[in-house]
C-alpha positions in Angstrom: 33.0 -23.7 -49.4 35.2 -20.4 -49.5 33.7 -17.6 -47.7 33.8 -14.2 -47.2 32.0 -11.9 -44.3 32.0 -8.3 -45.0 31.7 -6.1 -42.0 30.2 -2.6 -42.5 30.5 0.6 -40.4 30.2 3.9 -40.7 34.0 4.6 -41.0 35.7 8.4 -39.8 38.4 10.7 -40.3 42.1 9.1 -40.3 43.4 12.1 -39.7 42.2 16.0 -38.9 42.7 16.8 -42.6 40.2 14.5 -43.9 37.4 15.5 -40.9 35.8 17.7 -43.6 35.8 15.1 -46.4 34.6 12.6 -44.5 31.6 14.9 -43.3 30.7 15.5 -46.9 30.7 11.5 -47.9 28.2 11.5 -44.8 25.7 13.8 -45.3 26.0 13.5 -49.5 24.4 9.6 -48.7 20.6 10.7 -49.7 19.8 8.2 -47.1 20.7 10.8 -44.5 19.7 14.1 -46.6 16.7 13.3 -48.7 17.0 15.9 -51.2 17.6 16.0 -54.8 21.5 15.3 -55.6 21.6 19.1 -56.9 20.3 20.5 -53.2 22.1 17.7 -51.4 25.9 17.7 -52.6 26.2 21.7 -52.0 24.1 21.3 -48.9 26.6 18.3 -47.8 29.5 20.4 -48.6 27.8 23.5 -46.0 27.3 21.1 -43.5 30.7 19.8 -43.8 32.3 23.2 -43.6 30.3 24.7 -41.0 30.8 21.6 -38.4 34.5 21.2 -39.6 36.1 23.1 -36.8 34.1 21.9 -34.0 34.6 18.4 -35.5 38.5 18.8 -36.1 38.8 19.8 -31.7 37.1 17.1 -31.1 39.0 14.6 -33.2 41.9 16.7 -32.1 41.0 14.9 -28.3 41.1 12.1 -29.0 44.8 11.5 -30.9 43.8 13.5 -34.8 41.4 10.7 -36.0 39.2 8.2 -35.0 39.3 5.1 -33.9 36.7 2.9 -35.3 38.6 1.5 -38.7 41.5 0.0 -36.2 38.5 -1.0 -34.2 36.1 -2.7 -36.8 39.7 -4.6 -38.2 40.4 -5.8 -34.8 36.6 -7.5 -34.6 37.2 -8.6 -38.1 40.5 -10.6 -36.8 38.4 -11.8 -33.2 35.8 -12.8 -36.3 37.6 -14.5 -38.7 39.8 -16.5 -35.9 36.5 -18.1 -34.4 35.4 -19.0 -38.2 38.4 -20.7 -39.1 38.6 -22.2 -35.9 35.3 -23.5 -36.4 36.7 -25.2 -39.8 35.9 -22.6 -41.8 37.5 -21.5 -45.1 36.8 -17.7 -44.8 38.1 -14.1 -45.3 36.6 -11.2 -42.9 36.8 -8.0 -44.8 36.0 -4.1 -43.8 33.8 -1.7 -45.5 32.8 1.5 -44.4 30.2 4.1 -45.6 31.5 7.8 -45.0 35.0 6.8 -45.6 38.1 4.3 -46.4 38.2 1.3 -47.2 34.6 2.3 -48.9 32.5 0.2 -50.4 34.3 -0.3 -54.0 37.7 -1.4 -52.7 36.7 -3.7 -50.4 34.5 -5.4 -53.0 37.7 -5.8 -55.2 39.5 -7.2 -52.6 36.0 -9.8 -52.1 37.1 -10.5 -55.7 40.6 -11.1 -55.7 39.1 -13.5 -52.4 37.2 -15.1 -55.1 34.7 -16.8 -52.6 31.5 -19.4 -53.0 29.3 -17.2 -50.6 29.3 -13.3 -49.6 27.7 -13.0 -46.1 26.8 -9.0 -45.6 27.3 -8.4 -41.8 26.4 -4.4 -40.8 27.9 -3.8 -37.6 24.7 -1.8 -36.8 22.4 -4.0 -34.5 19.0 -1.5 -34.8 18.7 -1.7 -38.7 17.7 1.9 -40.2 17.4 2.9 -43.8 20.2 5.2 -42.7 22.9 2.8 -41.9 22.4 -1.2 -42.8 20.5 0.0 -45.5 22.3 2.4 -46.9 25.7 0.5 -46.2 24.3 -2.5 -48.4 23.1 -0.2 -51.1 26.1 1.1 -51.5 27.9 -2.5 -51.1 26.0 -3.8 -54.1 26.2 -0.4 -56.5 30.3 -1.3 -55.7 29.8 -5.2 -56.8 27.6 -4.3 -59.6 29.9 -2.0 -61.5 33.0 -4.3 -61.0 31.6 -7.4 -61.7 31.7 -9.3 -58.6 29.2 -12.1 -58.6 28.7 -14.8 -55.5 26.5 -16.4 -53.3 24.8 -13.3 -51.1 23.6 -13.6 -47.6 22.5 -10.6 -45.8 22.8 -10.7 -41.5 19.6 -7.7 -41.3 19.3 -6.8 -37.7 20.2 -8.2 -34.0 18.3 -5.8 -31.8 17.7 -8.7 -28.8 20.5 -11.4 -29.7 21.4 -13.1 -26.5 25.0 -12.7 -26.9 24.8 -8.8 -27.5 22.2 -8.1 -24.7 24.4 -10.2 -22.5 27.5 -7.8 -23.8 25.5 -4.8 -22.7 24.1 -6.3 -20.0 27.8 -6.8 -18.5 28.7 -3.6 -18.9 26.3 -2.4 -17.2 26.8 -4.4 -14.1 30.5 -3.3 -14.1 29.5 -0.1 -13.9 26.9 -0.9 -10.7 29.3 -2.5 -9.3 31.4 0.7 -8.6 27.8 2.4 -7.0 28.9 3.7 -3.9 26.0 4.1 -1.2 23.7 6.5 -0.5 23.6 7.8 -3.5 20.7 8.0 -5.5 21.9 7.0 -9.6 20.1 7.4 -13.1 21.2 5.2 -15.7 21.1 6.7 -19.6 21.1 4.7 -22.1 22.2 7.0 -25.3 21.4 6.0 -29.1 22.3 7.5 -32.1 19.3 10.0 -33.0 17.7 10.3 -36.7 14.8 12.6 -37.8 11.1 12.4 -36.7 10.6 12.2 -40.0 12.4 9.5 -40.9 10.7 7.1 -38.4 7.4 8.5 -39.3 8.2 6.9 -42.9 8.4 3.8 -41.6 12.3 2.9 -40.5 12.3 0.5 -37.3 15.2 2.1 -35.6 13.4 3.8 -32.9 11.2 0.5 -32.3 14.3 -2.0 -32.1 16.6 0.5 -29.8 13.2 0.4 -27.7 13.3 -3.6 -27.5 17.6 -3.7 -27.0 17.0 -1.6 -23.8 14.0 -3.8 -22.4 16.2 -7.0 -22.6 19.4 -5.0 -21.5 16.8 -3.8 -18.2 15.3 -7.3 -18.1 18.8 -9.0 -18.3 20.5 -6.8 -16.1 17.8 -6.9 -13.2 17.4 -2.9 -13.2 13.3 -2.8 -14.0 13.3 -0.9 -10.2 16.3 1.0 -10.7 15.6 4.8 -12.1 16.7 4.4 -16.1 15.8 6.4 -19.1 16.9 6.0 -23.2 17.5 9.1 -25.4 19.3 10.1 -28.5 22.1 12.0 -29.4 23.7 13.7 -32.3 21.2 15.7 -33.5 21.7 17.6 -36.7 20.0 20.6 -38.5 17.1 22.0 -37.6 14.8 18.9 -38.5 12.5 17.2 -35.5 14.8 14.5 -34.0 14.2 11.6 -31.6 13.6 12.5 -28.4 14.3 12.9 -25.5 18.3 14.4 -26.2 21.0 12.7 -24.5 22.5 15.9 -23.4 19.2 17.8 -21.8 18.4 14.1 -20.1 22.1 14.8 -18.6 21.4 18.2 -17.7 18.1 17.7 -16.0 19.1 14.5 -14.0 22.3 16.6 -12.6 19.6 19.4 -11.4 17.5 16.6 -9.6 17.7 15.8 -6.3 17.7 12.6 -5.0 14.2 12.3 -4.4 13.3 12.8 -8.0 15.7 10.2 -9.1 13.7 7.1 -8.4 11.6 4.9 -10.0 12.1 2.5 -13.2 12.1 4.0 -16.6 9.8 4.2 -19.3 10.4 4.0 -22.9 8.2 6.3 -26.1 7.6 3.3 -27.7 6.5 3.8 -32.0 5.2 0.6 -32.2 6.1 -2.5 -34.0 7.6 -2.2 -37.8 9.4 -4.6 -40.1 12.9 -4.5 -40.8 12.8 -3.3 -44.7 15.2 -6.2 -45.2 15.5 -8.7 -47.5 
């Protein structure tokens, strides 16, 4: 059987030029803005131009671009390698959401592939209505109108995979391991944020960050150690998830070492499917 694995991300700018454009593609996604096309696209287009500059320094940091297309190719490669090696017949191809390769090319490359089966693997491991869902959507609006027919498996979610938590939970320990004593230490997790409102309708995120940092805290040994999760990002003047990454920063640098004790606790929203299919 000849396969094909699509990855899918989010994508960024290749270059300080395109930070704008790439800002619009974001927030035009009515999965993000939930307005009517008319209100969203000239909305998307104010958004883009008001947090161009600050976005363009700091892309500017950080070489003119970002980094996650080379990135998501290179897992592709890692990917594809262990299929084939595995005896595989397969293809590992890149799609990204907010910008190139979008969805559209990369399904005429799929195509040209010609393969038995599609498997649909979003590189998002908390699924939300905002990025897995969005980034299929768009996937199969791109197949639709050019025709591509195959075999479709979709990978939903992978909030508590062994092999992920275990990634994580690594991490972590490297960075314990450089604790030096007598010093009391706070460990963050930081998630991407969304909208209060967007969880109140129902989207899982929230819930299945919650269960990735129990078995990161479980795995890792830290239930005793002083931890907390919060979100970052935060756009517009909507509700977001809380606490923010950046006040959580703030108020354990103004603690003393008495205050930073105890495990964490997490807000949890409850249990909620997936949405997938």
């Amino acid at each position: 059987m000849k396969l094909a694995v699509v990855l899918f991300n989010l994508g960024g700018p290749d270059s300080l030029e395109a930070v704008e454009p790439f800002l619009e593609n974001l927030f035009s996604d009515p999965a993000i803005l939930g307005f009517p096309s008319w209100i969203r696209k000239p909305l998307a287009r104010a958004i883009a131009k008001r947090r161009g500059s600050v976005a363009r320094e700091i892309y500017s940091r950080i070489g003119g671009r970002s980094p996650i297309l080379e990135e998501t190719r290179a897992q592709a490669a890692a990917l594809e390698s262990v299929l084939r090696r595995s005896g595989e017949e397969v293809k590992v191809f890149v799609a990204m959401r907010a910008w190139n390769p979008m969805s559209e090319e990369t399904a005429r490359s799929v195509a040209a592939y010609a393969p038995d089966r599609i498997v649909l693997l979003p590189l998002y491991p908390q699924y939300s209505t905002t990025t897995s869902a969005s980034s299929v959507a768009a996937w199969r609006a791109a197949a639709t109108r050019i025709g591509l027919v195959a075999e479709e498996r979709l990978v939903c979610c992978y909030p508590c995979d062994a092999g992920f938590v275990a990634a994580l939970a690594a991490r972590v320990a490297e960075a314990l391991a450089r604790r030096r004593p007598a010093i009391a230490y706070r460990i963050i997790f930081s998630a991407h944020g969304l909208p209060q409102r967007t969880i109140a309708g129902g989207d899982p995120y929230q819930w299945q960050v919650e269960r990735t940092v129990e078995a990161v805290v479980r795995k890792s040994g830290l239930e005793e150690l002083d931890w907390r999760l919060a979100y970052q990002s935060r756009v517009g003047p909507l509700k977001w998830l809380e606490p923010a990454t950046d006040a959580e920063i703030r108020k354990a640098g103004a603690m003393g070492a008495a205050d930073l004790r105890g495990p964490g606790q997490l807000r949890s929203s409850g249990p909620r499917g997936s949405g997938s299919d």
